[in-house]
Backbone as CSV, one residue per row, in Angstrom:
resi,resn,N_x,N_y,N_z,CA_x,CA_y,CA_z,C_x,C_y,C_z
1,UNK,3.973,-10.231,-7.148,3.205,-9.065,-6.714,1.718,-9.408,-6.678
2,UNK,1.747,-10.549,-6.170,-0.165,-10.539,-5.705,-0.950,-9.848,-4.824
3,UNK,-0.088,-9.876,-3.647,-1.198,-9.662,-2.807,0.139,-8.691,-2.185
4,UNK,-0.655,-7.069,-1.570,0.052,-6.152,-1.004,0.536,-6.307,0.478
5,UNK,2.044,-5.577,0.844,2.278,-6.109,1.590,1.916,-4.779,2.499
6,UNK,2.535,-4.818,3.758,2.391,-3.677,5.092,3.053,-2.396,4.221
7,UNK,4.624,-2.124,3.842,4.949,-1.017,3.487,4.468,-0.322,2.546
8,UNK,3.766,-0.996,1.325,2.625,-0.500,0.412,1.120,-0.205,1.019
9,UNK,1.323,-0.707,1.908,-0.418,-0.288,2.596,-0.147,0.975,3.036
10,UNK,0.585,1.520,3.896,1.413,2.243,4.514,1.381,3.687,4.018
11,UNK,1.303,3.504,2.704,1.397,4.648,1.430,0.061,4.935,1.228
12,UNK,-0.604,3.537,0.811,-2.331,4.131,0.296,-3.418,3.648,1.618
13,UNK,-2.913,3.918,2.411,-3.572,4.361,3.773,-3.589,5.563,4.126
14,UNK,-2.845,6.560,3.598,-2.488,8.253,3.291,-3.766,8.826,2.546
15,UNK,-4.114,9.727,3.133,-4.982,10.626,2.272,-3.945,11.687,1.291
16,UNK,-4.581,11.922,0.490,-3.741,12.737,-0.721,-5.002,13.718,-1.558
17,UNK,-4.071,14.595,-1.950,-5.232,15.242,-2.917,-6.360,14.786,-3.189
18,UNK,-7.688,15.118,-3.193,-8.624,14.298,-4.265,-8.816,14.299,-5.000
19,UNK,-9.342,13.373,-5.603,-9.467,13.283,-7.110,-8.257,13.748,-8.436
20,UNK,-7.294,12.921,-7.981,-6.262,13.338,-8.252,-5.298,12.029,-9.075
21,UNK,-4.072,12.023,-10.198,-3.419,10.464,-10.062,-2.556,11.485,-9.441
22,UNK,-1.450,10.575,-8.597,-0.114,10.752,-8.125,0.844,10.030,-8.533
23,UNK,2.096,10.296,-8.796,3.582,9.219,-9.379,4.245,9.248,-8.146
24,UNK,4.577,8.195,-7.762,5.525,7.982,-6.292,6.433,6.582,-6.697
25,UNK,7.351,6.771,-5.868,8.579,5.358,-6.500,8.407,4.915,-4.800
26,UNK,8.479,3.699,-4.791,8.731,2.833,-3.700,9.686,1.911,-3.897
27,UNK,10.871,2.107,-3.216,11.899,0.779,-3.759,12.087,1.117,-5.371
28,UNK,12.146,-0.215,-6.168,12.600,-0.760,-7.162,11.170,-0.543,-7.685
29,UNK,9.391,-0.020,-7.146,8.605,-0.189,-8.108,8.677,2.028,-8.279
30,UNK,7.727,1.908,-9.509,6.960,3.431,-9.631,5.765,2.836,-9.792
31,UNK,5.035,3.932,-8.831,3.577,3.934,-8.271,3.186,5.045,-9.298
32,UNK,1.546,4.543,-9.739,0.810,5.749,-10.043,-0.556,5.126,-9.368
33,UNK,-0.995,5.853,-8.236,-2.305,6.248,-7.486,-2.939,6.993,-8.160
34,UNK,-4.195,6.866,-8.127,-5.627,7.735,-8.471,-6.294,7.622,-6.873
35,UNK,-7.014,8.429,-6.739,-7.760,8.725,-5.327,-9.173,9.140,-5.788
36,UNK,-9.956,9.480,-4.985,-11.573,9.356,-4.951,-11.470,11.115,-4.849
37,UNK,-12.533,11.670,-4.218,-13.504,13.010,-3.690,-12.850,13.077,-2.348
38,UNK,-12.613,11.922,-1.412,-12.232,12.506,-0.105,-10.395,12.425,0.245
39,UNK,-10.228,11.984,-1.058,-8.472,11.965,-0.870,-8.071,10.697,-0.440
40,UNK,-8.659,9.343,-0.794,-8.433,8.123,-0.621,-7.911,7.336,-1.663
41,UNK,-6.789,6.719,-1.939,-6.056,6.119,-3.157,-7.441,4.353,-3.142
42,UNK,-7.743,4.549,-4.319,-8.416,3.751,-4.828,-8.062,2.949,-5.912
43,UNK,-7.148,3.528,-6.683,-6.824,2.820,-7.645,-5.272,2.552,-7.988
44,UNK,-4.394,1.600,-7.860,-2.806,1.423,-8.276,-1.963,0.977,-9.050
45,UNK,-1.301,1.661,-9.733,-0.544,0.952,-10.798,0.830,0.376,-10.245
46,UNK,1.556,-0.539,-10.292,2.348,-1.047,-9.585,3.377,-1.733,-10.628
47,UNK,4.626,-0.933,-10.586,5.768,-1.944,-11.782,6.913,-0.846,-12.198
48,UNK,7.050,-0.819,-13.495,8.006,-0.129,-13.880,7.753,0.604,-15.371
49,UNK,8.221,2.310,-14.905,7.864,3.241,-16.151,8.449,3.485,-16.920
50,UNK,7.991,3.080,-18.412,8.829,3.399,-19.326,9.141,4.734,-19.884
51,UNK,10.352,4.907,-19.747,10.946,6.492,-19.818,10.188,6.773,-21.244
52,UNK,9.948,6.465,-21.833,9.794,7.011,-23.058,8.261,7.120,-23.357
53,UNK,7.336,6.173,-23.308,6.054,6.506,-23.445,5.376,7.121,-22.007
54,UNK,6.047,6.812,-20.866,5.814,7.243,-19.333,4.610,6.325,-19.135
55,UNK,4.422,5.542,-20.028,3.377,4.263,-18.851,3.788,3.254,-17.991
56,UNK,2.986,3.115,-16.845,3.759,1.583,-15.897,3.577,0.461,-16.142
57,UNK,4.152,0.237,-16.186,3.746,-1.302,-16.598,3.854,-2.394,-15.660
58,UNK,2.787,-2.946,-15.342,2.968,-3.805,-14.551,1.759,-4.435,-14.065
59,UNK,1.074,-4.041,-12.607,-0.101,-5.261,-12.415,-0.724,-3.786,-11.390
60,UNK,-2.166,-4.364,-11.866,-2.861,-3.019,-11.160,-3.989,-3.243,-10.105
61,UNK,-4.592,-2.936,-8.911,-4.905,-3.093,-7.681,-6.187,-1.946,-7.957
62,UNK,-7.564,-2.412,-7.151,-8.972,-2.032,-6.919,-8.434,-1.659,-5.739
63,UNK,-9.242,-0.897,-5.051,-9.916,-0.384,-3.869,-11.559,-0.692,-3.677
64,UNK,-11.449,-1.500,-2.741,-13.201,-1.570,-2.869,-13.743,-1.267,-1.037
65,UNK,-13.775,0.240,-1.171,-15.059,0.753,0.239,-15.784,0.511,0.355
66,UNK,-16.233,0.293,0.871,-18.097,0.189,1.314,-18.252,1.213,3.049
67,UNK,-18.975,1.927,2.881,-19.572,2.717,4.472,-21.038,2.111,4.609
68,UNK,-21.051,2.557,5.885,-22.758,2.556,6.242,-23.156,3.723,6.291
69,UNK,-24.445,4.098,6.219,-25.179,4.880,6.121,-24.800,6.191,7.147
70,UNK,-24.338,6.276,8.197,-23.196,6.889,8.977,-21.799,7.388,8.321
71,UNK,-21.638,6.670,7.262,-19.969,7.178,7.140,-19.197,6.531,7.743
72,UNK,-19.345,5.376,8.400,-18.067,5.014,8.620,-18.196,3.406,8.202
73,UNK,-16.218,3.415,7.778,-15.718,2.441,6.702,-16.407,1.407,7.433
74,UNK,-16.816,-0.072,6.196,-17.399,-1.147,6.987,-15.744,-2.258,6.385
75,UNK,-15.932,-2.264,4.994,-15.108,-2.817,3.963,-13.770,-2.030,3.537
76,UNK,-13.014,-2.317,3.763,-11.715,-1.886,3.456,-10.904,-3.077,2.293
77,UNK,-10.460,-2.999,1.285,-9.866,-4.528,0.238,-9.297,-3.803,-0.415
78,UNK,-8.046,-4.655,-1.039,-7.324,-4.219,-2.265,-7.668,-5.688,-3.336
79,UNK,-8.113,-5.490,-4.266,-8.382,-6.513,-5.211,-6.982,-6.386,-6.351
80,UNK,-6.306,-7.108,-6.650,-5.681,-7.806,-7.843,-6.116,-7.859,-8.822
81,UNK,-6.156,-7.107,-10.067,-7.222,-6.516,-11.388,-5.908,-7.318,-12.840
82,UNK,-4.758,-8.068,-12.203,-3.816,-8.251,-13.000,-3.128,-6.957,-14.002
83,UNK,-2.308,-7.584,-14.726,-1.414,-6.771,-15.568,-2.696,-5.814,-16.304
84,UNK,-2.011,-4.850,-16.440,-2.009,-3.885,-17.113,-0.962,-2.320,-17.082
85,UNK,-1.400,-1.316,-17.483,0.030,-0.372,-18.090,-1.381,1.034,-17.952
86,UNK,-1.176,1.765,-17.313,-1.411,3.008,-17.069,-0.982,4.639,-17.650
87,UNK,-1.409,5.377,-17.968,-0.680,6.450,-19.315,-0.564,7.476,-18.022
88,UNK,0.353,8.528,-17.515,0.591,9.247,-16.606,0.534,10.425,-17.296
């Protein structure tokens, strides 16, 4: 799980609530998204939740935007932040 593929882009290319986390299952992983002010998933937890404490465990993904002074996107990236476990 390094680097994201098309059907995970697919998902956090979606606007969603803002400022919000979300739990979503894809396949064999559970997703927990966090999103920004305009409803953009910025932040991802990516792996598997343990029923019992409900954290994911697994490997977690940046969002890094950048706009111009206009508003519109220049930088679009998902960065690789490695393992870690998220509390839902």
């Amino acid at each position: 799980m390094s680097e994201l593929k098309d059907p995970i882009l697919k998902i956090l290319n979606k606007f969603y609530e803002p400022d919000s986390m979300l739990e979503l299952r894809f396949k064999r992983y559970d997703l927990a998204i966090q999103t920004d002010a305009k409803g953009r998933a910025i932040l991802l937890f990516m792996g598997e939740k343990d029923p019992v404490t409900g954290k994911i465990k697994g490997v977690r993904y940046a969002r890094r935007l950048v706009e111009d002074p206009d508003g519109k996107l220049v930088k679009d990236h998902w960065d690789n932040k490695g393992k870690a476990s998220a509390q839902l």
